[in-house]
Every structure is written in C-alpha cells, then in structure tokens.
C-alpha positions in Angstrom: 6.5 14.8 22.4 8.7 16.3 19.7 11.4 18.0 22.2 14.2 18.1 19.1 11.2 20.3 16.9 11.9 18.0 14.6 9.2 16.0 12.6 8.0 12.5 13.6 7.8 10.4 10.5 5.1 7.4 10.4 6.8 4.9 8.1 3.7 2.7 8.3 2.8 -0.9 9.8 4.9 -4.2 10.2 1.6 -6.2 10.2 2.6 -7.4 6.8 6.0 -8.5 7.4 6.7 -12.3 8.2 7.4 -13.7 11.2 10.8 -15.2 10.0 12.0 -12.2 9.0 11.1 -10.5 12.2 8.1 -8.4 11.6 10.0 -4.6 12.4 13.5 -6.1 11.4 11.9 -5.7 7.7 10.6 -2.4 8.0 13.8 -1.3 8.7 15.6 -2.9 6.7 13.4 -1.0 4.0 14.5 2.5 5.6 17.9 1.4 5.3 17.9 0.9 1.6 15.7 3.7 0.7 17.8 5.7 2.7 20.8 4.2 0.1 18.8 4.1 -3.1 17.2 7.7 -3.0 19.4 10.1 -1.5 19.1 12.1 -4.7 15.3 12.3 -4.8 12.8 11.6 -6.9 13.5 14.2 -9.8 10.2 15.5 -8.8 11.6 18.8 -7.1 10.1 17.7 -3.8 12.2 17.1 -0.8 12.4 13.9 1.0 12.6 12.4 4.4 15.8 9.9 2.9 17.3 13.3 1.2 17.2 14.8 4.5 18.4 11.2 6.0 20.7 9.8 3.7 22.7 6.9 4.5 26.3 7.1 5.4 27.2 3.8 3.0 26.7 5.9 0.2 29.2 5.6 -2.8 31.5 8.6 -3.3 30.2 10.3 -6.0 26.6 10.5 -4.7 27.5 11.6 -1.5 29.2 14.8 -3.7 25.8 15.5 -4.8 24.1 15.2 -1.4 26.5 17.4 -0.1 26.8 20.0 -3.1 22.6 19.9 -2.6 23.0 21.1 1.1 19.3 19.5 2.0 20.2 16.4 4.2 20.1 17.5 7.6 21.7 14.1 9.0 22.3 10.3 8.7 19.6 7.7 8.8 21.8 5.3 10.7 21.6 7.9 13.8 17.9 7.9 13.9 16.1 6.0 16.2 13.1 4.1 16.2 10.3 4.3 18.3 7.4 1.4 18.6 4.1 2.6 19.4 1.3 0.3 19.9 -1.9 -0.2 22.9 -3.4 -3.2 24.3 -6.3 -3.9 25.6 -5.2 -4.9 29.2 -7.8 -7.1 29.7 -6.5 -9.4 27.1 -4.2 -11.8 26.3 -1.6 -10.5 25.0 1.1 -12.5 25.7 1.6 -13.5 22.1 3.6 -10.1 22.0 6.0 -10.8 24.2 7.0 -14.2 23.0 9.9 -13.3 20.2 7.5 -13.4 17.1 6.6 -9.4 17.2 9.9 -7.6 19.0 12.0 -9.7 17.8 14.4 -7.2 15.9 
C-alpha cells in the first residue's frame, strides 16, 4: 500500500535487459540518468516524475533552475525500489534464485 500518499511509478519490465548486465541493474541505471538528463523537462509544460526526482549529481547551473522551478519534491537517489513479481509455486523456479535475475 501507498502509506507515504505518494504515487507508485511502474517504470516497466527488465525482461529485455541482459543477463551480463544484470537484468534490474540496467533498469536502474536508466532511472539514474534520466533522472540527470531531464530534470528540466520536456519543454512540453507537463510535469515529470525525474522533475519531481531529480538527481543530486546535477551540474550547478541546472540545479538553479530546478530549484528556481520549485516542482521537485525530492532526490531520485533516496527512492527505493521495489520488485514485484508471482510464481507459480508448483514450478520450477529455481532459475530465479540462481544470480542471473536479482543479481543487482
């Protein structure tokens, strides 16, 4: 549940990622540079969730901007992540457990 009333944001799936990159390792590695690379938006007038999470590595003169815009409501790096997935118990599913899939 969403105790904090804050919203939960589904980033999408790490089924795509590679194993040798670690398949949620990736996925957050893309958060971490969206949350870099578009602090300031999209110069669409919409809001987004990496305006309102922005990283704290930005360069000086951006982070003026963020602030001066008074939308970001916190840091990315202070989020957490939360894995949700189900199995089937009456398979195998061993595979997930063996340093391929939470591996990160």
């Amino acid at each position: 549940a969403d105790t904090g009333l804050m919203a939960w944001v589904k980033s999408g799936k790490a089924c795509g990622s590679t194993k040798e990159h670690g398949r949620f390792k990736a996925r957050i590695e893309h958060h971490r540079n969206a949350a870099k690379q578009k602090a300031l938006g999209n110069d669409d007038g919409k809001i987004t969730f990496y305006q309102r999470y922005v990283s704290k590595d930005l360069d000086a003169n951006t982070m003026k901007h963020v602030k001066e815009a008074k939308v970001a409501k916190g840091y990315h790096e202070d989020l957490e992540v939360k894995v949700g997935f189900a199995v089937d118990p009456e398979s195998d599913y061993s595979c997930l457990c063996d340093g391929s899939t939470f591996d990160w």
